[in-house]
C-alpha positions in Angstrom: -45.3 28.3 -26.3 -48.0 25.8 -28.6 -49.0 26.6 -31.5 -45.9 28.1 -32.6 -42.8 26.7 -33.9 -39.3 27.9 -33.4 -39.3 30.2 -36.5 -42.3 31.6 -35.7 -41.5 32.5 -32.1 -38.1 33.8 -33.8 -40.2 35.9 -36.6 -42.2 37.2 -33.3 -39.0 38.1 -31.5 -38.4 40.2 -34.4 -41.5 42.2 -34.4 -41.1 43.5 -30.7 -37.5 43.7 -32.0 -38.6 46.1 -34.2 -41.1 48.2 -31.4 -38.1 48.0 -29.0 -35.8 49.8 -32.1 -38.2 52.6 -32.4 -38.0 52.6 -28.6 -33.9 52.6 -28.3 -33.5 55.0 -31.6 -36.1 57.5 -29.7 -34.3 57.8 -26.3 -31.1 57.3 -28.3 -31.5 60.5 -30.9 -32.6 62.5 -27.6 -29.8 62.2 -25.9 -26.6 61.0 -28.2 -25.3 64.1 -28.6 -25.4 65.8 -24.9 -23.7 61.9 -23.0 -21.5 60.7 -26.0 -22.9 57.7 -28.7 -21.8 54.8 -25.7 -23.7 56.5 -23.2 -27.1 57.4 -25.0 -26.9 54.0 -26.2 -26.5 52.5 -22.7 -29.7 55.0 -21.7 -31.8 53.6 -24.7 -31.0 50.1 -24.0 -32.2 50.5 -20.2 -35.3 52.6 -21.5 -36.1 50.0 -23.9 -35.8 46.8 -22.1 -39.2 47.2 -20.0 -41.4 47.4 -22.8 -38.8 44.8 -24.7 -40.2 42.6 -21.8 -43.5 42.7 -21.8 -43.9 42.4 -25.2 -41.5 39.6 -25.5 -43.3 37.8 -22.5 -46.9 38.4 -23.6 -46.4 38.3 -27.7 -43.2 36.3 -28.7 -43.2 33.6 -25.8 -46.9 33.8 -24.4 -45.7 33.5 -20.6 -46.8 35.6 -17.8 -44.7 38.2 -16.9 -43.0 37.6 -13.6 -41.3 39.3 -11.1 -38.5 36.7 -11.2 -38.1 36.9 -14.7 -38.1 40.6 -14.9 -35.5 40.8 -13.0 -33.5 38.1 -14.7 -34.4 39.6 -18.3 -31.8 42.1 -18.0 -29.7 39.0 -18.7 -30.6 39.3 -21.9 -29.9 42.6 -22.7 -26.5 42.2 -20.7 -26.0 39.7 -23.7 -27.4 42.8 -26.2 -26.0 45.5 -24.4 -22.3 43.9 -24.4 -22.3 42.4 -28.2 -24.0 45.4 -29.8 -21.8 48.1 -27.8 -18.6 46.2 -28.9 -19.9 46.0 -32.5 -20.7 49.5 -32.3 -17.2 50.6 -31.0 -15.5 48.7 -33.7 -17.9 50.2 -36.6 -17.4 53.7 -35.3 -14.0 53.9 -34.2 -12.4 51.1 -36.6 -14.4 51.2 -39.7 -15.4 54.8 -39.1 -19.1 54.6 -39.8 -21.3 57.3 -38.1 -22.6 56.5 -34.9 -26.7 57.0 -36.3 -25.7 53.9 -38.5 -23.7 52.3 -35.8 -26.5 51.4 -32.9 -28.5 49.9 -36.0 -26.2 47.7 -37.3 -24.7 46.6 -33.3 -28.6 45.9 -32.8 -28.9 43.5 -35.7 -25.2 42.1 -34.9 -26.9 41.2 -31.0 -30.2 40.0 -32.2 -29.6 36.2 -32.0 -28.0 35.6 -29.4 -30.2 38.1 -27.7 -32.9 35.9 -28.8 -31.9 32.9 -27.2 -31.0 34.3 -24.0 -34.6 35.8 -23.5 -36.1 32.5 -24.7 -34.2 31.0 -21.6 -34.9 33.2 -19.2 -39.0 33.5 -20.0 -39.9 30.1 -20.8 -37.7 28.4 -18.2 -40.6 27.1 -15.6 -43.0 28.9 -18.4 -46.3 29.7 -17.0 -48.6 29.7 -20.4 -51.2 32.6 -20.5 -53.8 30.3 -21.8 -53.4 26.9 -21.0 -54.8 24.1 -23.4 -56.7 21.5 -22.7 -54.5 18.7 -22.0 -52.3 20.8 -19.6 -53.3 21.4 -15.6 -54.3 24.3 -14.6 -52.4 25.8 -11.9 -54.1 25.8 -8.6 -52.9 27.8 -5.4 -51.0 30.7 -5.4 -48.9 31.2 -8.4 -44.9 31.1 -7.7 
């Protein structure tokens, strides 16, 4: 992660935040109204989360994507997945805003603490893609 400080990793995260939106609002307008809004959104979320990874892995952290870490990513959008569906439900059955206008706003509720879960899980034992030159390079089979 050199080269980049906090806010700019952050700014990054937002970026693939904003592919992964295109992404989720695709599979989400496809298929909202033949599951229900919570269903559709659950389908999104799942649809959007691989490409969420690799771009978060390759752009926003600069870490080779792992097996290990793709299958602890979903931690992340666990975190999503649970704060924006809450925020949803309480925007459209609550406050009574339309469901279109609900996964938006849920999404942008999540985002930080999305954030830092992902950050977590990809740069714990962070393999960088390009390592400088006072870093080792790693020899033998990588783990």
């Amino acid at each position: 992660m050199r080269g980049l400080n906090e806010s700019g990793r952050f700014a990054r995260f937002v970026v693939v935040g904003v592919v992964n939106t295109v992404v989720h609002y695709s599979v989400y307008l496809a298929t909202w109204l033949l599951v229900g809004y919570l269903v559709a959104h659950v389908l999104a979320t799942i649809a959007a989360m691989s490409v969420s990874y690799v771009l978060n892995c390759r752009y926003t952290f600069r870490v080779r994507p792992r097996l290990r870490t793709f299958l602890l990513y979903p931690a992340s959008n666990c975190v999503n997945l649970g704060l924006s569906a809450a925020a949803m439900w309480l925007l459209v059955e609550v406050v009574g805003i339309h469901p279109l206008l609900a996964t938006v706003l849920g999404g942008l509720v999540a985002t930080p603490a999305t954030y830092l879960v992902s950050r977590l899980i990809l740069t714990s034992r962070k393999r960088l893609l390009h390592p400088g030159p006072d870093e080792p390079l790693p020899m033998g089979r990588a783990s």
